[in-house]
PyMOL Python script that loads the backbone (N, CA, C, O; Angstrom):
from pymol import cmd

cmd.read_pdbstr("""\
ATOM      1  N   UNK A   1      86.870 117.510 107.188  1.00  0.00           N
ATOM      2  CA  UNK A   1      87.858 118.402 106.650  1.00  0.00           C
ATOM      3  C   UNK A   1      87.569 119.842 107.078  1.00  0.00           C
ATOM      4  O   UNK A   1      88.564 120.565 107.028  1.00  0.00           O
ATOM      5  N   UNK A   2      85.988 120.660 107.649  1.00  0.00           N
ATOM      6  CA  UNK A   2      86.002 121.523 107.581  1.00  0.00           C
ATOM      7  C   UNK A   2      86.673 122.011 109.203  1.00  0.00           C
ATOM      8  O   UNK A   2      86.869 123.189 109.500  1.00  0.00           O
ATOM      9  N   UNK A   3      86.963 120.818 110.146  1.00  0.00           N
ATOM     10  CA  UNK A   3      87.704 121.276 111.160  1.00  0.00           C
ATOM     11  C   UNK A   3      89.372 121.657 110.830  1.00  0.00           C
ATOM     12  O   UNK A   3      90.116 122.222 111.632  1.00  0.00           O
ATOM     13  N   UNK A   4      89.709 121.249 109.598  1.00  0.00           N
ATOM     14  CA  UNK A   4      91.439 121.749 109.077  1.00  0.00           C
ATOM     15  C   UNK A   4      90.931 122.639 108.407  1.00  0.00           C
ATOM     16  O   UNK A   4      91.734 122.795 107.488  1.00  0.00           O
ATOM     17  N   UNK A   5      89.852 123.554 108.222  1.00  0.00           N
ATOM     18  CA  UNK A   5      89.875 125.010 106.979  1.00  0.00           C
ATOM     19  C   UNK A   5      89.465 124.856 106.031  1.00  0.00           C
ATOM     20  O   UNK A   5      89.543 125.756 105.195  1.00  0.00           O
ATOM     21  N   UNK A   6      88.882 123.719 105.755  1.00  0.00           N
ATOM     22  CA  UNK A   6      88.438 123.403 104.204  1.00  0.00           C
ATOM     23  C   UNK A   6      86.853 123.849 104.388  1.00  0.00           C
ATOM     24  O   UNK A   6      85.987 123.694 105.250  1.00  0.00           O
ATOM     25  N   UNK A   7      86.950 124.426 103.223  1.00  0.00           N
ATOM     26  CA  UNK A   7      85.534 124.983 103.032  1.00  0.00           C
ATOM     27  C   UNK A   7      84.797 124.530 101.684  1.00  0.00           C
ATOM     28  O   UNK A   7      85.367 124.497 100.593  1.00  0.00           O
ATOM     29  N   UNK A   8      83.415 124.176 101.905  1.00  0.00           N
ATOM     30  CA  UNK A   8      83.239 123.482 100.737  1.00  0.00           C
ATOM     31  C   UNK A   8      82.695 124.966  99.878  1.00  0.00           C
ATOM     32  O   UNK A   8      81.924 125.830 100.296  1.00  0.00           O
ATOM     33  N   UNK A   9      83.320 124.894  98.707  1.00  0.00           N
ATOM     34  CA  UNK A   9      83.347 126.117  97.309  1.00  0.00           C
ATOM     35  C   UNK A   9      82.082 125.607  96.312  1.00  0.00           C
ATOM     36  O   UNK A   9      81.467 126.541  95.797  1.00  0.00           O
ATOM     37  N   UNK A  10      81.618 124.272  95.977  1.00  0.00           N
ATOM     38  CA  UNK A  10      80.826 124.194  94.895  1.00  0.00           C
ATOM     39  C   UNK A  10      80.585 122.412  95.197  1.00  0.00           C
ATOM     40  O   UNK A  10      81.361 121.630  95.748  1.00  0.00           O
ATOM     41  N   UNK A  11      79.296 122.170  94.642  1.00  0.00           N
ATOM     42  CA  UNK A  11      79.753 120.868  94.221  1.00  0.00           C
ATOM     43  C   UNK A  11      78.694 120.190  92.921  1.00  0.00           C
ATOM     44  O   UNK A  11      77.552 120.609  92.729  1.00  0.00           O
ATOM     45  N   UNK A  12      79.012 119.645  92.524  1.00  0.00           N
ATOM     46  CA  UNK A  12      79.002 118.937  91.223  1.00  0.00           C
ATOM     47  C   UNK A  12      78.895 117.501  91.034  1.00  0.00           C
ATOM     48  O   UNK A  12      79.818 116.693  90.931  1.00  0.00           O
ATOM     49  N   UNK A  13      77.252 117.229  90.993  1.00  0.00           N
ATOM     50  CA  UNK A  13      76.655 116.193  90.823  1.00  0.00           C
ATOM     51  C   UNK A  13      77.189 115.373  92.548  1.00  0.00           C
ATOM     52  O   UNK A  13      76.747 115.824  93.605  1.00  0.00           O
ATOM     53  N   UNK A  14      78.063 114.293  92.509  1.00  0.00           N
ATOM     54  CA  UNK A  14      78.556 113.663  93.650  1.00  0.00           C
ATOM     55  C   UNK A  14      79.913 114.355  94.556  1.00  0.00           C
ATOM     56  O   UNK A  14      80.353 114.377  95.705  1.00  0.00           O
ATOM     57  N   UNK A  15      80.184 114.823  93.353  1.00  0.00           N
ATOM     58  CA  UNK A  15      81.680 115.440  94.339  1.00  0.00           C
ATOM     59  C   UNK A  15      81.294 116.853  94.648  1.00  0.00           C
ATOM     60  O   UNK A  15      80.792 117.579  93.790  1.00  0.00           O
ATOM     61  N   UNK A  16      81.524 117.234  95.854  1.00  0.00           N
ATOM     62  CA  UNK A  16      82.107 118.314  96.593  1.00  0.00           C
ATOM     63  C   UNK A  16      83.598 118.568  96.267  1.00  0.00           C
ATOM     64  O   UNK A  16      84.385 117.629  96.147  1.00  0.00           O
ATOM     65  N   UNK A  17      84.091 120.297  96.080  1.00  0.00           N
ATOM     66  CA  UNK A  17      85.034 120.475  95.864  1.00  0.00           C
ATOM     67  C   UNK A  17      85.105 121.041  97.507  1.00  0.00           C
ATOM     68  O   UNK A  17      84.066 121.136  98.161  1.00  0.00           O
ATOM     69  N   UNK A  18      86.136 121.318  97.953  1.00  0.00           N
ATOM     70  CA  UNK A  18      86.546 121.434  98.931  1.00  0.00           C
ATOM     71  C   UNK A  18      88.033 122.394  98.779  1.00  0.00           C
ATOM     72  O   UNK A  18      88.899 121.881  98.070  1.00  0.00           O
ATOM     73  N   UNK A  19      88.353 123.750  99.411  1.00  0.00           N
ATOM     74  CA  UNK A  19      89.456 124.489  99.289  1.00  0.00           C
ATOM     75  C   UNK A  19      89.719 124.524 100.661  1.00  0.00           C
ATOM     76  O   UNK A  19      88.955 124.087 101.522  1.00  0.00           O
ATOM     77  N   UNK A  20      91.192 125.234 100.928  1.00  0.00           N
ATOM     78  CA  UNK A  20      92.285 125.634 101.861  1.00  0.00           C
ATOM     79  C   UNK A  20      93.150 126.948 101.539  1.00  0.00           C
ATOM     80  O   UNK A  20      94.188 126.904 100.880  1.00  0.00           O
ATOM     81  N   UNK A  21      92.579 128.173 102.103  1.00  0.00           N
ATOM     82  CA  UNK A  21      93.866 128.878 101.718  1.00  0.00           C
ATOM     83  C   UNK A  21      94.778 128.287 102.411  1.00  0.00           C
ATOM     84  O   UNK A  21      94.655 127.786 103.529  1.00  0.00           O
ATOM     85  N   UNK A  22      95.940 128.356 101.578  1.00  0.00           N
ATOM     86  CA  UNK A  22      97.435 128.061 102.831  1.00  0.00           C
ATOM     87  C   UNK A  22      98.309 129.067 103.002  1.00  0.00           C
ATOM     88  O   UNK A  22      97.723 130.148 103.051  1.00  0.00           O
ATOM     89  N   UNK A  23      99.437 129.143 103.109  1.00  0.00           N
ATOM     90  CA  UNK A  23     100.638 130.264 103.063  1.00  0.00           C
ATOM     91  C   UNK A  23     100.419 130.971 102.024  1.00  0.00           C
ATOM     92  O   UNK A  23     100.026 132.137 101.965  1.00  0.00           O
ATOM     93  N   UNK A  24     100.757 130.034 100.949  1.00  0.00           N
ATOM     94  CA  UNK A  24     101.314 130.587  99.792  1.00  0.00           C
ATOM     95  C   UNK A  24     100.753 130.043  98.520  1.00  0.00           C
ATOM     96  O   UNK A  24     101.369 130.031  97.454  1.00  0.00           O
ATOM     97  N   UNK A  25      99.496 129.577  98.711  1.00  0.00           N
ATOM     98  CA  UNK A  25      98.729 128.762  97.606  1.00  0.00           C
ATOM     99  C   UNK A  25      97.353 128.359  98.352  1.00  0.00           C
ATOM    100  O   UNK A  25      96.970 128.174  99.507  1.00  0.00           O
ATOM    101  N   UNK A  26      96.774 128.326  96.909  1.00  0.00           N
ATOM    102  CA  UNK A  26      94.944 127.306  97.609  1.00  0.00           C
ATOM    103  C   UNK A  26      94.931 126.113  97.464  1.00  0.00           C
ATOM    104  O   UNK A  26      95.358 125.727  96.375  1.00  0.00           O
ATOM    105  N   UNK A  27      94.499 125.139  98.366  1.00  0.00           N
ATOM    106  CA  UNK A  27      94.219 124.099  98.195  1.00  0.00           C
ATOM    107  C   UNK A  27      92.877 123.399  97.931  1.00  0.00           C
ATOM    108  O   UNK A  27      91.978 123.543  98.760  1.00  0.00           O
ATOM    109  N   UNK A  28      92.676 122.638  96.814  1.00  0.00           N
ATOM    110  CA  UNK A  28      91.593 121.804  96.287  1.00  0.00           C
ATOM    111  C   UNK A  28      91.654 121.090  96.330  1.00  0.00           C
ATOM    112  O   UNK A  28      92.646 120.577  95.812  1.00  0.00           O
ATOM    113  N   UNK A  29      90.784 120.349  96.913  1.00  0.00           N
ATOM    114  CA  UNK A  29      90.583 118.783  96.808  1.00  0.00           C
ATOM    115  C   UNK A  29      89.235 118.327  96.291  1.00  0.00           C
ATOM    116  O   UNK A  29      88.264 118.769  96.906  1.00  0.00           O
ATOM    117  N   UNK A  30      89.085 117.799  95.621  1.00  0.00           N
ATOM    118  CA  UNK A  30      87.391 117.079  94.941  1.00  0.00           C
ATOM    119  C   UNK A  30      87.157 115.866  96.484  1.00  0.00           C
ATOM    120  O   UNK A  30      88.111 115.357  97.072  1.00  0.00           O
ATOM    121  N   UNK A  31      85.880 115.668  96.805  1.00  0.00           N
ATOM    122  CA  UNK A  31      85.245 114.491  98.006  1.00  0.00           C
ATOM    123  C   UNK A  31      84.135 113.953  97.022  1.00  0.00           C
ATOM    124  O   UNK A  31      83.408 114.677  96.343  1.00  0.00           O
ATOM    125  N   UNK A  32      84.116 112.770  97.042  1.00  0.00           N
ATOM    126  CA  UNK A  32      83.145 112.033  96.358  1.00  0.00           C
ATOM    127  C   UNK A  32      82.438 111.715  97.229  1.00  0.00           C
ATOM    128  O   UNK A  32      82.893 110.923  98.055  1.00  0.00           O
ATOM    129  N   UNK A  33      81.102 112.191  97.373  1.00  0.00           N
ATOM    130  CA  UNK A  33      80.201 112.040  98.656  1.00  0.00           C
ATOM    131  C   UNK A  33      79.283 110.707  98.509  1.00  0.00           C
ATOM    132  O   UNK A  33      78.053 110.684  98.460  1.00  0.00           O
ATOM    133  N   UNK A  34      80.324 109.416  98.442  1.00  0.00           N
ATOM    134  CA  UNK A  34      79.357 108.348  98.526  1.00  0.00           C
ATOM    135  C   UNK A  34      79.769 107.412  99.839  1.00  0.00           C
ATOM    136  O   UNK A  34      80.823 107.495 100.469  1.00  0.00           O
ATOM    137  N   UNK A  35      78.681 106.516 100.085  1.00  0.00           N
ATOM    138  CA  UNK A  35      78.845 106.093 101.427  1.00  0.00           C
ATOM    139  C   UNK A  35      80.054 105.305 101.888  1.00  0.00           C
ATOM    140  O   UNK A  35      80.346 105.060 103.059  1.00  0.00           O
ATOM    141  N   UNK A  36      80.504 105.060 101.147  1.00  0.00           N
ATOM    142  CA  UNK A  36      82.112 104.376 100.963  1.00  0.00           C
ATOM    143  C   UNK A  36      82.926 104.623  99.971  1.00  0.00           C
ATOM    144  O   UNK A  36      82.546 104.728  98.804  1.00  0.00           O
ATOM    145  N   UNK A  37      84.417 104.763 100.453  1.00  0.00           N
ATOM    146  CA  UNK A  37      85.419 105.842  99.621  1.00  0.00           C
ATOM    147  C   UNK A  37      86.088 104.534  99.486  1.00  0.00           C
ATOM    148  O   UNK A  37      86.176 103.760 100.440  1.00  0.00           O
ATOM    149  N   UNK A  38      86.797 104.147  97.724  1.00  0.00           N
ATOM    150  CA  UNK A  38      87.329 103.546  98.430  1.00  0.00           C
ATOM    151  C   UNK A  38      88.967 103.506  98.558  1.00  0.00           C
ATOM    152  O   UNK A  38      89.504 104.214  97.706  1.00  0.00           O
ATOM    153  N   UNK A  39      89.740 102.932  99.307  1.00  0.00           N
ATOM    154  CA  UNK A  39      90.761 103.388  99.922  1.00  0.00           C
ATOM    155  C   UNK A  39      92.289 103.695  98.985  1.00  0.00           C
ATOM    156  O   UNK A  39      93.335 103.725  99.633  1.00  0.00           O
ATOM    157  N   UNK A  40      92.347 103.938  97.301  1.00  0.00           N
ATOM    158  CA  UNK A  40      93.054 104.233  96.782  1.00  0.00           C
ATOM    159  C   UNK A  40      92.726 106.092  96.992  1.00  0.00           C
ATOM    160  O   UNK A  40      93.477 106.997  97.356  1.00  0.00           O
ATOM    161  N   UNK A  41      91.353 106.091  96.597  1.00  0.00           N
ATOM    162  CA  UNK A  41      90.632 107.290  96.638  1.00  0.00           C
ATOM    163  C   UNK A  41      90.824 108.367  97.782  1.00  0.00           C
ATOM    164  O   UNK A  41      90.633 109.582  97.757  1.00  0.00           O
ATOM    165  N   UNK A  42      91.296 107.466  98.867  1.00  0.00           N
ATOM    166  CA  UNK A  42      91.138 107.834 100.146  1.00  0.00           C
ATOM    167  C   UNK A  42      92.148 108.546 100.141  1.00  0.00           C
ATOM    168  O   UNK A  42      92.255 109.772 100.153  1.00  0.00           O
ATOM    169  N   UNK A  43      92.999 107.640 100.121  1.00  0.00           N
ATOM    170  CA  UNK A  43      94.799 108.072 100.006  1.00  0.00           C
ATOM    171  C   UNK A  43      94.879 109.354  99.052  1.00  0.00           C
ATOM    172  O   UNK A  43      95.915 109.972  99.297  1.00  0.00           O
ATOM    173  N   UNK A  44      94.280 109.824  98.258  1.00  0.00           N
ATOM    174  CA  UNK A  44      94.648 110.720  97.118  1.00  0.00           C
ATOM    175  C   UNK A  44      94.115 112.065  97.806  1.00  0.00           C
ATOM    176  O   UNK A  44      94.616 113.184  97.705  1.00  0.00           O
ATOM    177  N   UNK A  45      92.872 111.649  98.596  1.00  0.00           N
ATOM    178  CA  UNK A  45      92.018 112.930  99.197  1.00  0.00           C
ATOM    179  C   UNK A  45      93.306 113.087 100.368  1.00  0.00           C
ATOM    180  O   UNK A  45      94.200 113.896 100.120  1.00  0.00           O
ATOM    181  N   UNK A  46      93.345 112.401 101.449  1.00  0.00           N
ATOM    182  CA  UNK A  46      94.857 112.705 102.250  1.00  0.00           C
ATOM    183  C   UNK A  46      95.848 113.305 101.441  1.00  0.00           C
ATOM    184  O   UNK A  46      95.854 114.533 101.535  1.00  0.00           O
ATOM    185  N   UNK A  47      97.029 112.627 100.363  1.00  0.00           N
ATOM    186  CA  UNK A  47      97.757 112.969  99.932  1.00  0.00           C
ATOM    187  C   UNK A  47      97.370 114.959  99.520  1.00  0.00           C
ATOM    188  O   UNK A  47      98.027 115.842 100.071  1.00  0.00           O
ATOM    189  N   UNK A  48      96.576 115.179  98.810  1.00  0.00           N
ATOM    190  CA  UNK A  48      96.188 116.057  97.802  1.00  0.00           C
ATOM    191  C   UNK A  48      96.000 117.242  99.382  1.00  0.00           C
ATOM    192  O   UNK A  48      96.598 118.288  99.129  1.00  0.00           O
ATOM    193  N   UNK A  49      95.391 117.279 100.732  1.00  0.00           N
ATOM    194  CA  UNK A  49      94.742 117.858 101.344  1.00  0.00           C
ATOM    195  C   UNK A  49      96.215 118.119 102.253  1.00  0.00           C
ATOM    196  O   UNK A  49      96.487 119.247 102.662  1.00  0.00           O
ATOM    197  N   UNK A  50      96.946 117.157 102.460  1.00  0.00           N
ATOM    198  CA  UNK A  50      97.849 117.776 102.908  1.00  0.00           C
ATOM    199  C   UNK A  50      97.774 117.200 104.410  1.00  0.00           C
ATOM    200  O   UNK A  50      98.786 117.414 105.078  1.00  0.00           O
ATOM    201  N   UNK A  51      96.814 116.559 104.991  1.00  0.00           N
ATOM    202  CA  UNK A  51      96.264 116.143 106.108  1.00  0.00           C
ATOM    203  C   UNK A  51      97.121 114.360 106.061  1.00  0.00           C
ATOM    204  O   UNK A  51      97.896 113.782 105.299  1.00  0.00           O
ATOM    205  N   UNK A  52      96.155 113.930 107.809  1.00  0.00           N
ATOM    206  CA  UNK A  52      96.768 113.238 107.885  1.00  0.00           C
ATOM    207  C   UNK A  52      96.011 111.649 108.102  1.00  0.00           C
ATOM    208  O   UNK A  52      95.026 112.077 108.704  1.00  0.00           O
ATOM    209  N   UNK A  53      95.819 110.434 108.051  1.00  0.00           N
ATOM    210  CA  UNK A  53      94.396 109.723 107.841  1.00  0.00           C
ATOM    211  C   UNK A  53      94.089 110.231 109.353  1.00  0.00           C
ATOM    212  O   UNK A  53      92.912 110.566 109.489  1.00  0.00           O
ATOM    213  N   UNK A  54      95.040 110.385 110.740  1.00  0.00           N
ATOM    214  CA  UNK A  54      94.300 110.802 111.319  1.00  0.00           C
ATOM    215  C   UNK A  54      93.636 112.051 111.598  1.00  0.00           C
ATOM    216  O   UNK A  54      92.769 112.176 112.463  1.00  0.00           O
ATOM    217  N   UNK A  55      93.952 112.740 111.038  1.00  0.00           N
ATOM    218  CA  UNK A  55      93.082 114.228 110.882  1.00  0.00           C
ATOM    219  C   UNK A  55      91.852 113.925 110.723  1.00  0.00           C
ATOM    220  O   UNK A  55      91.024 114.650 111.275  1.00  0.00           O
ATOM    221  N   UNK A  56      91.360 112.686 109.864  1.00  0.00           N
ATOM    222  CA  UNK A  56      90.404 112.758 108.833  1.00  0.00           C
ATOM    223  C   UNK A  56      89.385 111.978 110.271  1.00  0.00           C
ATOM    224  O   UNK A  56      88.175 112.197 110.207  1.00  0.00           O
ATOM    225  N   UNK A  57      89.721 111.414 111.067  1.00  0.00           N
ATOM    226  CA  UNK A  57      88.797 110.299 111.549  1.00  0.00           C
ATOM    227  C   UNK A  57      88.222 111.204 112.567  1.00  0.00           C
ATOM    228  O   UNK A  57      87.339 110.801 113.324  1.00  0.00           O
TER     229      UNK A  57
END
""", "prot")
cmd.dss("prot")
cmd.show_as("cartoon", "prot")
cmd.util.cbc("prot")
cmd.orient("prot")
């Protein structure tokens, strides 16, 4: 994510929070830094980030 602008802001116990300034708003997303995401989770970090699954790979 930090090649789309996301910068990691804090993190907390397993999750990394992760921001985006954008236009006209910040974007947050929480990353659960375990060795496998699994793929409802996945979808929410895409959805929420604004990205795309291939951005992510």
């Amino acid at each position: 994510m930090s090649k789309h602008g996301f910068i990691k802001v804090r993190q907390k116990g397993i999750h990394v929070i992760m921001q985006k300034l954008a236009e006209d708003s910040t974007i947050t997303v929480p990353v659960p830094m375990h060795k496998e995401i699994k793929i409802g989770t996945l979808h929410s970090i895409i959805k929420q980030s604004e990205l795309t699954k291939w951005d992510l790979e």
